[in-house]
N, C-alpha and C positions, 0 to 999 in steps of 0.2 A: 504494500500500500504506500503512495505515495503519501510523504510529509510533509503536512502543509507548512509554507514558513510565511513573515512577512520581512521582507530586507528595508533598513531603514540605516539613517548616519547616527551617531550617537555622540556623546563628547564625555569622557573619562579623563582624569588628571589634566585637563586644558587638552586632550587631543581628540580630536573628531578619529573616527574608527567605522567601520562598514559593519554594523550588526544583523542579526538575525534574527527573530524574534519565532518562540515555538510555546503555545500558551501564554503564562504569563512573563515569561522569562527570556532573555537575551541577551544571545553569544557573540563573543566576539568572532565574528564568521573566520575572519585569516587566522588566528588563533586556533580556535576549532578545527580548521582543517589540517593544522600541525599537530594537534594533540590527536588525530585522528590516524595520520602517516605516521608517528612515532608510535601508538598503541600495534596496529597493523606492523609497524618494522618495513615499510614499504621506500624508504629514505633515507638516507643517512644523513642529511642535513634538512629535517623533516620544515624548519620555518626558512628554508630557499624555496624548497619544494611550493611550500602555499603558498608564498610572494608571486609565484609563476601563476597560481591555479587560480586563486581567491584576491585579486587587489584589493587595496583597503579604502579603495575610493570608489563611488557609484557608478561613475560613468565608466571607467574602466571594467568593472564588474560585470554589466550588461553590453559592453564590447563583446566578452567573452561568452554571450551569445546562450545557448541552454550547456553548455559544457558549464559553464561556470557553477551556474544552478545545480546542475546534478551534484558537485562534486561535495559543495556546503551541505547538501541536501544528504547525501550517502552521509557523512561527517559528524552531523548533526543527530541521525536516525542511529548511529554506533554510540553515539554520548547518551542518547536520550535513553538508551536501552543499558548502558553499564552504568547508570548515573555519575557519569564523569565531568568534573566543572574545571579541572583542574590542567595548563598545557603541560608541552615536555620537560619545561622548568620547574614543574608547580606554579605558573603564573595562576592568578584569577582568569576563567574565561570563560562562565557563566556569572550572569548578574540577576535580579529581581527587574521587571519594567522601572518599578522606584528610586533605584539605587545609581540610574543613571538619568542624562537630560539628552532626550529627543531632538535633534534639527531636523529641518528641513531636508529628505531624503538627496534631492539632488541642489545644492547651494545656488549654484553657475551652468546652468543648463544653457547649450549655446542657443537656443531658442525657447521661450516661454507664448507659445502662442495661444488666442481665450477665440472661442467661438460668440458669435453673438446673433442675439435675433434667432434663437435656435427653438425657446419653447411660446406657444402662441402665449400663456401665461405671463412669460416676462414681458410681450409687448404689450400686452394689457397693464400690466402695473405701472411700466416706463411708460405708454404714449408714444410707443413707435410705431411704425408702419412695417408690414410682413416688404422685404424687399425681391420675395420670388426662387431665393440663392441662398445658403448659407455665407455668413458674413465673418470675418476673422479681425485682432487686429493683435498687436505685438504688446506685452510688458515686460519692460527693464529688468535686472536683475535686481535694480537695486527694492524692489518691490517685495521679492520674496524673506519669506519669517517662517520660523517653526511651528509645530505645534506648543501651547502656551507662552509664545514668546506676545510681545503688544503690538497689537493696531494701534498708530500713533496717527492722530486726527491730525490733516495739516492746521497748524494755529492760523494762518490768514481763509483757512475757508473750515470750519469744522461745523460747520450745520452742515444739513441734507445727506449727509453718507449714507448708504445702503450696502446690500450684502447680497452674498448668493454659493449654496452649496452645488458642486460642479464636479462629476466624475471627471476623471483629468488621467490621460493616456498618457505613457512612457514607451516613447521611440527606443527600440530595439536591432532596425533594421534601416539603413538607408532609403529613402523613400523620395522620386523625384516620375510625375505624373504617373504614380503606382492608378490602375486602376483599382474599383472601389472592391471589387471581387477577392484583392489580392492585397487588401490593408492590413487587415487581422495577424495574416503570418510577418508582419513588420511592427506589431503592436511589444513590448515587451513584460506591460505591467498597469496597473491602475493603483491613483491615488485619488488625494481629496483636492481641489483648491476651493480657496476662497474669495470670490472677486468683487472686493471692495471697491465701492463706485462715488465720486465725490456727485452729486444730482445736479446737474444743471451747469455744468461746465464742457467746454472745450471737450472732445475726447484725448486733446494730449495733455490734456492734464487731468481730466475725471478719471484716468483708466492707470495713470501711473505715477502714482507717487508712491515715497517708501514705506513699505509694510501693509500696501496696499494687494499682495496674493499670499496668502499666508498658506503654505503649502503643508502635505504630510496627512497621518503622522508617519505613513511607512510606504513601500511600494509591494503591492500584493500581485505576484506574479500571473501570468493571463490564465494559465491552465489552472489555476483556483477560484476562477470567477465562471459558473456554466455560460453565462445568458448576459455583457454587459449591457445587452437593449432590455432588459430587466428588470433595475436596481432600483429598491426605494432610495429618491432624495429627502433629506430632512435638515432642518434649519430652525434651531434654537435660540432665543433670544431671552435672556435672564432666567434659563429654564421652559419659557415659554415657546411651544411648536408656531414657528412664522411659515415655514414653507414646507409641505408636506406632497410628494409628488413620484414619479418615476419616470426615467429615462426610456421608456416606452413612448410619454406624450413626445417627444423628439419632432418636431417638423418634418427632419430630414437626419434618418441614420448616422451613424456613425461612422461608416464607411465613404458614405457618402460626403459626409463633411471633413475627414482626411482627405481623401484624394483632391476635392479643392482645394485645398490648403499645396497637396504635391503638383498641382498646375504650375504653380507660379512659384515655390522655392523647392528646393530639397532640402530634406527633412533627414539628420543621423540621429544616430543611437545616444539615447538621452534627453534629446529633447523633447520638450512638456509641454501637451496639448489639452487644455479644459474645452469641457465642450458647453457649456454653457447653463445658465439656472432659469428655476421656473418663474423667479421675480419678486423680487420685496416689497413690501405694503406697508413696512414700518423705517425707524429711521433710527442710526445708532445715535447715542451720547456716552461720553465716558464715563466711565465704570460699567458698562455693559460688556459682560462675554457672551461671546458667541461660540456655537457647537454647531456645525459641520457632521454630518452624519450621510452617509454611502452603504447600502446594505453591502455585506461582504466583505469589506474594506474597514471600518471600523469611522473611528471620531477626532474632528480635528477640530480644537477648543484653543479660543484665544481671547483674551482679554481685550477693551479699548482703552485707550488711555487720552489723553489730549498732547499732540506735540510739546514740549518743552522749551 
């Protein structure tokens, strides 16, 4: 039976690390796969070996295509079965979810692209018009935040913000006018975003300012998700259900809204594609968090705060 995991970055001793998450617990995946080559005797320099197999960084990770996967995966299914936490050092390399702090799965994705005008819902709440097409537009990295890291309201504009939970793809395969039939096998994984929207400005500035996509909390690999035209959306505001929906109301699929996107640029391994939300009806102020929830995927919680 395949082990489900979810791979996410994590930060220990001031150093970010590529973890792995299996229940409530998460490994330090390149670690893991040393303690796994050294149990096996498969190595004789069991932490070169995983430097090669497992990088410790995400987009490197899923470069390495399903070989990488398997290999955490094989790694992690031999620890979880001899309850081994411990590498070829005795390092620590099991943790509690608690005992460490979550980032943002991929920091520097070389593209973060948001769909928009995707659910008739959102045009209803925003006042847009359906434009016939799926609609795309680009955010900064300087945008992205973890999970519980702040939504910082800009101070010259913090009325009107809004919110939106967003199944959100991870490119695994080079992708440049893929047809829609042949997106899936270049998909690598699903997360959450968050796409915070300043109401009534510019879109180069409503759409990207910093802490404005708060991404995470993890990347749950494709082949653990049956059905992503599926998935309950949900969007909590102080505990309160604001947006309650699924990725079934979609306009226009999901395949179909990558492949526009591969029209006009190419698309590598890494790069982060949300596809858009069903629309907000209310309006942040700080000290509100917010919850992000994606059936299958888990919950991405982040506080607001006001710029400083």
């Amino acid at each position: 039976m395949m082990l489900e995991v979810r791979m996410c970055t994590f930060e220990m001793n001031e150093q970010r690390r590529l973890g792995a998450v299996v229940g409530d617990r998460i490994y330090d995946a390149n670690l893991a796969r040393a303690a796994y080559l050294a149990a096996k005797k498969i190595a004789t320099d069991p932490y070169l070996l995983a430097n090669a197999e497992v990088p410790s960084e995400m987009v490197a990770f899923i470069q390495g295509g399903d070989g990488s996967l398997l290999v955490v995966r094989t790694a992690l299914a031999y620890l979880e079965e001899q309850g081994q936490d411990t590498g070829p050092s005795g390092e620590k390399i099991r943790y509690a979810l608690g005992e460490v702090k979550l980032r943002t799965p991929i920091p520097h994705p070389g593209k973060l692209v948001c769909m928009g005008r995707i659910y008739q819902g959102h045009l209803e709440a925003s006042g847009l018009e359906n434009l016939g097409e799926p609609v795309y537009f680009i955010k900064p990295n300087v945008c992205i935040v973890g999970p519980d890291e702040p939504v910082l309201l800009p101070k010259v504009y913090p009325a009107r913000t809004t919110f939106g939970t967003e199944l959100t793809l991870i490119v695994g395969k080079r992708m440049k006018n893929t047809p829609p039939a042949e997106v899936y096998d270049h998909i690598w994984g699903y997360t959450i975003l968050n796409d915070v929207t300043l109401r009534g400005k510019p879109r180069t500035k409503n759409k990207m300012f910093n802490t404005s996509g708060p991404t995470g909390p993890w990347i749950v690999p494709k082949d653990q998700i049956k059905d992503p035209q599926n998935l309950r959306l949900q969007f909590r505001l102080n505990g309160k259900t604001i947006q309650d929906g699924n990725t079934n109301l979609m306009m226009w699929d999901i395949p179909t809204c990558v492949a526009e996107i591969a029209k006009y640029m190419t698309l590598e391994p890494g790069d982060v594609i949300a596809t858009g939300d069903l629309g907000a009806t209310e309006l942040l102020s700080p000290g509100d968090v917010m919850e992000c929830e994606v059936e299958g995927i888990g919950v991405l919680r982040n506080p607001v705060e006001l710029e400083g």
